[in-house]
TORFI-682943 format. One record per residue (C-alpha): y, x, z; residue in one letter; residue number from 1; chain. Coordinates in Angstrom, 1 decimal, always signed. Layout:
<sites>
@north: Y east: X up: Z residuo: A num: NUM cadena: A
...
</sites>
This chain:
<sites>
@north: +17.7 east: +16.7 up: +48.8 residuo: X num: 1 cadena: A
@north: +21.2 east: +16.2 up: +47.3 residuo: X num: 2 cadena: A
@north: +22.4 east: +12.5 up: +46.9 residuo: X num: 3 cadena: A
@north: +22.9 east: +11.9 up: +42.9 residuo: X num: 4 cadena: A
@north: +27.0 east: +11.7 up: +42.3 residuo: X num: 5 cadena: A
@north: +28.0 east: +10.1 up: +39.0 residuo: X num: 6 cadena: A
@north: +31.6 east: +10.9 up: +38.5 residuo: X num: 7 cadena: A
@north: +33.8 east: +8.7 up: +36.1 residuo: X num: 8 cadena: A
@north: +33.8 east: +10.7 up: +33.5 residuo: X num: 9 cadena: A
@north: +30.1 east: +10.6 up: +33.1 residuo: X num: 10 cadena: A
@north: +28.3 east: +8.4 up: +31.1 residuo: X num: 11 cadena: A
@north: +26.4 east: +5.7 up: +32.7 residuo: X num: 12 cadena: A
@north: +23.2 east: +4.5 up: +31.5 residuo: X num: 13 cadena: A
@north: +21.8 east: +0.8 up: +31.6 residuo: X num: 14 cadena: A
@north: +18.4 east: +0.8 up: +30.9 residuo: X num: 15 cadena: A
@north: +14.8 east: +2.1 up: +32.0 residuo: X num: 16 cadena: A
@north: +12.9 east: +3.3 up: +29.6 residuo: X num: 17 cadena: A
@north: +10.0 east: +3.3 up: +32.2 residuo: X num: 18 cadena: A
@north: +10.1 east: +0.1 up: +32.9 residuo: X num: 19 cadena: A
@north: +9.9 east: -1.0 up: +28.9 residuo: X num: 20 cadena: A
@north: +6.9 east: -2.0 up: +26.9 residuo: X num: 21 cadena: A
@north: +8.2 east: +0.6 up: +24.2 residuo: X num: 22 cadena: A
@north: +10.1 east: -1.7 up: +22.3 residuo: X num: 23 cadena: A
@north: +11.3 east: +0.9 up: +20.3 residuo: X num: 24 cadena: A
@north: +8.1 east: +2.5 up: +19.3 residuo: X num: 25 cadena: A
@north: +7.3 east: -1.2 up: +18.3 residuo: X num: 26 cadena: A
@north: +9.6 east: -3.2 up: +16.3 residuo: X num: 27 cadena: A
@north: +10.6 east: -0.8 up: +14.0 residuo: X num: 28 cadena: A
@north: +8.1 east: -0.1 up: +11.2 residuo: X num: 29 cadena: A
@north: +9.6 east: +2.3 up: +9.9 residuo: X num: 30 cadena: A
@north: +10.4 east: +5.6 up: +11.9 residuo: X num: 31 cadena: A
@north: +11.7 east: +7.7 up: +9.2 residuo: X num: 32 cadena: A
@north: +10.7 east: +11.9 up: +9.2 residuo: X num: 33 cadena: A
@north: +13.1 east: +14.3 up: +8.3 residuo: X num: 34 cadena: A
@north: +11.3 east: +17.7 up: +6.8 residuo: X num: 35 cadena: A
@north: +13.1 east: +19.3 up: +10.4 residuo: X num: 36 cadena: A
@north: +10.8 east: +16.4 up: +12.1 residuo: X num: 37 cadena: A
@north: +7.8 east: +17.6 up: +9.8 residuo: X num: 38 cadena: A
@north: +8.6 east: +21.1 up: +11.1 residuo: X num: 39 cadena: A
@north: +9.0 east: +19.9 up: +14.8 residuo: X num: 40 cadena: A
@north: +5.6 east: +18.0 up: +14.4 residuo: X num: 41 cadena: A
@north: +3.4 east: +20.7 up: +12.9 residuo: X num: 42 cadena: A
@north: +4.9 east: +23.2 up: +15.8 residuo: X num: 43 cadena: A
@north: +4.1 east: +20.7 up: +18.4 residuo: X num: 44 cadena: A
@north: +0.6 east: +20.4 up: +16.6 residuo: X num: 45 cadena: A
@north: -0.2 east: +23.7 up: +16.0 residuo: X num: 46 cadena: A
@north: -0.6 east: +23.3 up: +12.2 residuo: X num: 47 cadena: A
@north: +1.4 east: +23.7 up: +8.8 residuo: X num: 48 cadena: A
@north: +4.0 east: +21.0 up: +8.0 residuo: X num: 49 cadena: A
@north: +1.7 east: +19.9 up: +4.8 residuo: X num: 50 cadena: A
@north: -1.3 east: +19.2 up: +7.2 residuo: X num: 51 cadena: A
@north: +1.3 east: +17.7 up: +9.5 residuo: X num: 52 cadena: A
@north: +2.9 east: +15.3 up: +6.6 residuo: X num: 53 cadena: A
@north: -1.0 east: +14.2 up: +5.7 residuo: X num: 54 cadena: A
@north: -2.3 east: +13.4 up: +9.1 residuo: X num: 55 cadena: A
@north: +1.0 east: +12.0 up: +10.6 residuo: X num: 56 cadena: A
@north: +3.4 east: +10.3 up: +8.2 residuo: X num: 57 cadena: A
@north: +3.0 east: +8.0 up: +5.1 residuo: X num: 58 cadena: A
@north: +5.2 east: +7.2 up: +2.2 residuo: X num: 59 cadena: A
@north: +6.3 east: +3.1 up: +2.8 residuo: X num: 60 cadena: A
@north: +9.5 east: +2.4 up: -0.1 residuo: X num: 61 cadena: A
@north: +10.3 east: +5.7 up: -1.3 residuo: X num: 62 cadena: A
@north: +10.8 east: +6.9 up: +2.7 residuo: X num: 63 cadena: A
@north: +8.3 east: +9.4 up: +4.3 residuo: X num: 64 cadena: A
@north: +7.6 east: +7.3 up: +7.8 residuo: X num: 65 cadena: A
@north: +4.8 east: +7.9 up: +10.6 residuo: X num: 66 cadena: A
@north: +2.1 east: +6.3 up: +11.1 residuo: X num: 67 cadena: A
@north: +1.2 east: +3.0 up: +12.8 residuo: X num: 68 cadena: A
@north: -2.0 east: +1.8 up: +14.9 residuo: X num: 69 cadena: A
@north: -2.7 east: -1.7 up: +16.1 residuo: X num: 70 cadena: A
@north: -1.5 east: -2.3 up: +19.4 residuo: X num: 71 cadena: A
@north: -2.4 east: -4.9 up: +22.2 residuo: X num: 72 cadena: A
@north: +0.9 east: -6.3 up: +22.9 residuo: X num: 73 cadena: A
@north: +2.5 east: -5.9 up: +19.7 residuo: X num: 74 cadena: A
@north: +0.8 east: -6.2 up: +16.3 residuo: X num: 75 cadena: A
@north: +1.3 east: -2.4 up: +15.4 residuo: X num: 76 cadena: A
@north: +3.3 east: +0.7 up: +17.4 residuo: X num: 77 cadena: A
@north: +3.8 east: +4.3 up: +16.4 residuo: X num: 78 cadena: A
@north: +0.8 east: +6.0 up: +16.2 residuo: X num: 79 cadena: A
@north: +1.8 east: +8.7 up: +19.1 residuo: X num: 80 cadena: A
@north: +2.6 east: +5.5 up: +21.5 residuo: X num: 81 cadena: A
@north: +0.2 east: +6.4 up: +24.7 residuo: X num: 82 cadena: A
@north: -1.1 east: +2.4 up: +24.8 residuo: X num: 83 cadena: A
@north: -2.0 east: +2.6 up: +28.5 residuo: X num: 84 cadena: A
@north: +1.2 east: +4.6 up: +29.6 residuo: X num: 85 cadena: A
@north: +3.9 east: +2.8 up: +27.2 residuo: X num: 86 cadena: A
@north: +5.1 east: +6.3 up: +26.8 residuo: X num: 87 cadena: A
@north: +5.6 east: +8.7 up: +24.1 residuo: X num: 88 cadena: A
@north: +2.6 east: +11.0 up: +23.1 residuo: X num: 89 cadena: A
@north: +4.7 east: +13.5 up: +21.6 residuo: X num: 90 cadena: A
@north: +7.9 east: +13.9 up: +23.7 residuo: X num: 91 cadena: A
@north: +9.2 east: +17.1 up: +23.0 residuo: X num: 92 cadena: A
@north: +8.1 east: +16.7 up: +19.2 residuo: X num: 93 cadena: A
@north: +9.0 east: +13.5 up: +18.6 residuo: X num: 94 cadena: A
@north: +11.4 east: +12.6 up: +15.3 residuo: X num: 95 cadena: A
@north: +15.5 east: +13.1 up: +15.3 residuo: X num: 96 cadena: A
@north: +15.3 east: +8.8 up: +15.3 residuo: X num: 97 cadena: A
@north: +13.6 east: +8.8 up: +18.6 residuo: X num: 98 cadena: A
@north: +15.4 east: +11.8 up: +20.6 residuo: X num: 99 cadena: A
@north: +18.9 east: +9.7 up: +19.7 residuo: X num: 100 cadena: A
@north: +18.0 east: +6.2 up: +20.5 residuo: X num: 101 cadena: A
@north: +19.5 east: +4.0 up: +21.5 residuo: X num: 102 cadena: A
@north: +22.7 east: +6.6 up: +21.1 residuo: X num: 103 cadena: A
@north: +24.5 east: +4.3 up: +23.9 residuo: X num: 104 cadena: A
@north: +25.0 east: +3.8 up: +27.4 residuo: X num: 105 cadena: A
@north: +22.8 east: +0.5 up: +26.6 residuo: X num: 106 cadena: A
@north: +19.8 east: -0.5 up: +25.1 residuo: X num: 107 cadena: A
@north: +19.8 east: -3.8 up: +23.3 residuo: X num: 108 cadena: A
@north: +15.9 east: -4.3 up: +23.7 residuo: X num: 109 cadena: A
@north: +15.9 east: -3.9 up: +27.9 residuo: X num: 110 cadena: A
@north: +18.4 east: -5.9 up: +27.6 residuo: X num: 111 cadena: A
@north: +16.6 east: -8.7 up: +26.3 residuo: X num: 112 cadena: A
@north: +13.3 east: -7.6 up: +28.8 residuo: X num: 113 cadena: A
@north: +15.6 east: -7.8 up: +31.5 residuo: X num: 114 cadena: A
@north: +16.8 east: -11.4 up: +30.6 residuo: X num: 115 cadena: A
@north: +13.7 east: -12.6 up: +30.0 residuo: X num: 116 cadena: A
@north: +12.0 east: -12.1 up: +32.8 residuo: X num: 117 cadena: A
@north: +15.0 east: -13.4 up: +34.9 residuo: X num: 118 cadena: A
@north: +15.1 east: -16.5 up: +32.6 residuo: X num: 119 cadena: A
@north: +11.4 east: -16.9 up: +33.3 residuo: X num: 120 cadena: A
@north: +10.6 east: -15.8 up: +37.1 residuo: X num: 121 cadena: A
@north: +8.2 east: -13.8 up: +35.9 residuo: X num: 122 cadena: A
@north: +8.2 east: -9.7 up: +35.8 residuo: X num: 123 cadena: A
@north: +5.8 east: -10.0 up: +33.6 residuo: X num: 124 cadena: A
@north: +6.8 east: -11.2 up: +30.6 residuo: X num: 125 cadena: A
@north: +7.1 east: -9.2 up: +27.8 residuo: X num: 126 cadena: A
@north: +8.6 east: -11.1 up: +24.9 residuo: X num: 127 cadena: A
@north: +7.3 east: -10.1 up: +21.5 residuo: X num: 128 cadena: A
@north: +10.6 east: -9.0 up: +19.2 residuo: X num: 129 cadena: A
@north: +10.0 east: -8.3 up: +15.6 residuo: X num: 130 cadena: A
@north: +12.4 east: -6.7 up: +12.8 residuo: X num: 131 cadena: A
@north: +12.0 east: -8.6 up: +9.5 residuo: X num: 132 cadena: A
@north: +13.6 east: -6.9 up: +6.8 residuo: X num: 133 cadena: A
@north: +14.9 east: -8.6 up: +4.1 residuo: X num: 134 cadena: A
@north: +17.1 east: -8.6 up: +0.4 residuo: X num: 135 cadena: A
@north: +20.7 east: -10.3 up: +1.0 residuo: X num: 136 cadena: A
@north: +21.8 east: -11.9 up: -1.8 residuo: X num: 137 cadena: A
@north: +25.8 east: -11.7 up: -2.4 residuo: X num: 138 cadena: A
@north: +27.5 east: -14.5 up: -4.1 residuo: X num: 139 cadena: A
@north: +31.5 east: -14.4 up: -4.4 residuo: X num: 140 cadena: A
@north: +33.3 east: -17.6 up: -3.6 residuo: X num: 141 cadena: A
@north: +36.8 east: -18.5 up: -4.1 residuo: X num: 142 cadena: A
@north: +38.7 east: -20.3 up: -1.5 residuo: X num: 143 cadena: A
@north: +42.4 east: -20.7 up: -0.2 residuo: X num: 144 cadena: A
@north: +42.9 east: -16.7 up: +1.0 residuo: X num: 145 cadena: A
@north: +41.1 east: -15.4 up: -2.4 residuo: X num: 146 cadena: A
@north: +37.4 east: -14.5 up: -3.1 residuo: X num: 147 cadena: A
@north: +35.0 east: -14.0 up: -0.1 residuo: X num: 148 cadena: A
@north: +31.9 east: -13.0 up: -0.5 residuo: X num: 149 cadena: A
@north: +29.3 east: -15.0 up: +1.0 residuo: X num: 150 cadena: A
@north: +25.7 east: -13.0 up: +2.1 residuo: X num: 151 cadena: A
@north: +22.3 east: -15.3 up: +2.3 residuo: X num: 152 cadena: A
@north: +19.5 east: -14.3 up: +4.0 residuo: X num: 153 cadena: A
@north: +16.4 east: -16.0 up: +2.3 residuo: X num: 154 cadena: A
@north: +17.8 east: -19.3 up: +1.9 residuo: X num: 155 cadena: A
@north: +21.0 east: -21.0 up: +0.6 residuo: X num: 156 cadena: A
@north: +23.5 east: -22.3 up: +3.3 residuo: X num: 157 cadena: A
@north: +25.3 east: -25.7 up: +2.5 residuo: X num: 158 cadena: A
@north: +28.7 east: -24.2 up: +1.4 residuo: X num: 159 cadena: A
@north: +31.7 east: -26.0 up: -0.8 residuo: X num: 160 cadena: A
@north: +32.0 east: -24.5 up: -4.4 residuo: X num: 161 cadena: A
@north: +34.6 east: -25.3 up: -6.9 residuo: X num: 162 cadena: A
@north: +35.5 east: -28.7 up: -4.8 residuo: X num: 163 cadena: A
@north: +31.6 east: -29.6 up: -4.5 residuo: X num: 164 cadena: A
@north: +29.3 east: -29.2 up: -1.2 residuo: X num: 165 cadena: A
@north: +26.4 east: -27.4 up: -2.5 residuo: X num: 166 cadena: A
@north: +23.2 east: -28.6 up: +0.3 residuo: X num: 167 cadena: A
@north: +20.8 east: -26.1 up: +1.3 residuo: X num: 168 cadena: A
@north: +17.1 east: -25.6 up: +0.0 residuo: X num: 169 cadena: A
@north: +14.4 east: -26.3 up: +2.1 residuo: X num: 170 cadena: A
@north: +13.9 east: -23.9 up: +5.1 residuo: X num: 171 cadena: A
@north: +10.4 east: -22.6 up: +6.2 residuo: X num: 172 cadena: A
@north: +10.0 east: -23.6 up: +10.1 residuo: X num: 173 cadena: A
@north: +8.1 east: -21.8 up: +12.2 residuo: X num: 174 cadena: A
@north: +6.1 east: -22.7 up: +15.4 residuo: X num: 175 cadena: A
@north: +6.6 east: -19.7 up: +17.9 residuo: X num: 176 cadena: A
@north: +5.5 east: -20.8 up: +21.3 residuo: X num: 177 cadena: A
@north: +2.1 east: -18.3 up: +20.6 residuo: X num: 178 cadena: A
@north: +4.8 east: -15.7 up: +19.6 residuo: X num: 179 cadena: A
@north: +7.2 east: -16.4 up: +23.0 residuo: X num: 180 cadena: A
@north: +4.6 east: -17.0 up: +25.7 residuo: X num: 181 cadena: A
@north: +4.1 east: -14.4 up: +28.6 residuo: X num: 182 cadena: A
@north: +2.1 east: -11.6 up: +28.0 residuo: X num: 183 cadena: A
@north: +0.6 east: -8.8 up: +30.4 residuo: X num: 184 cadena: A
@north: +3.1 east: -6.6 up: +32.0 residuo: X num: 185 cadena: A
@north: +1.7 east: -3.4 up: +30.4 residuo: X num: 186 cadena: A
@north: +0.6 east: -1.6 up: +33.7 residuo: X num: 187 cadena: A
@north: -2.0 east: -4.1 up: +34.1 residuo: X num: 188 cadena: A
@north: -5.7 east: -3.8 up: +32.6 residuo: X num: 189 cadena: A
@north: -6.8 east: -6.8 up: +30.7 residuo: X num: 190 cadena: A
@north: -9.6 east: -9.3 up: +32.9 residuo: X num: 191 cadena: A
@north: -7.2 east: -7.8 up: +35.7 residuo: X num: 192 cadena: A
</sites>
């Protein structure tokens, strides 16, 4: 067999995606269908795009997203995530979203995998990583260069306004040890 040559001109890839949980299939709760994907998906399943829009996707705020199951590792995953495999059910019909990510030579999420279970020792550890979407509130502030606006996310920040210090509201703490600590590399059966 051929030894593998990557020329410069190529582009190199830093990440595994067989070596990942399926953070992508995870975090993100909403994996947006196109009515191509709909197409794609009822093609893949054998049936019209109508039956394929019922039994696969939902409507979450006004965006037509598929469908999420419960999950052992992470609360919920797609619901064509293989849960003993970590791999995609539905490769070769899976959504635009998924056939482009992470559209770059990295991926921000093995990344983190990759760090962690350096930082720890352990191969592993799976650290749980959640997307929290939320409204930004804009406020514009004047200051020595002109107005700047100044984006909050969920809280006030202590910032000067007109001349005066303005001190923050109180900030909801949470405990995440539970959240951080080591789970099952995914390979393994539970009670293993």
């Amino acid at each position: 067999m051929a030894e593998r040559v990557i020329k410069d001109d190529q582009k190199r890839v830093y990440f595994d995606c067989n070596k990942c949980p399926a953070f992508c299939c995870s975090v993100y709760e909403r994996v947006e269908v196109t009515k191509r994907d709909l197409n794609r998906l009822a093609q893949h399943f054998g049936v019209t795009p109508e039956q394929a829009k019922r039994r696969y996707t939902r409507q979450r705020e006004g965006q037509r997203v598929l469908k999420r199951v419960e999950d052992e590792i992470f609360n919920e995953v797609c619901m064509f995530l293989d849960q003993k495999t970590r791999r995609c059910g539905i490769y070769l019909g899976r959504p635009a979203v998924c056939r482009t990510y992470p559209a770059r030579s990295r991926c921000a999420y093995y990344d983190l995998l990759q760090f962690e279970r350096k930082q720890q020792g352990n191969e592993n550890v799976v650290p749980v990583v959640t997307i929290t979407f939320r409204e930004v509130e804009e406020e514009v502030v004047g200051g020595e260069d002109g107005p700047e606006v100044v984006e909050e996310w969920g809280r006030d920040v202590t910032q000067e306004v007109g001349g005066a210090k303005k001190e923050p509201d109180a900030v909801e703490v949470r405990d995440l040890a539970d959240a951080a600590a080591p789970l099952l590399n995914p390979a393994q059966k539970p009670g293993a």
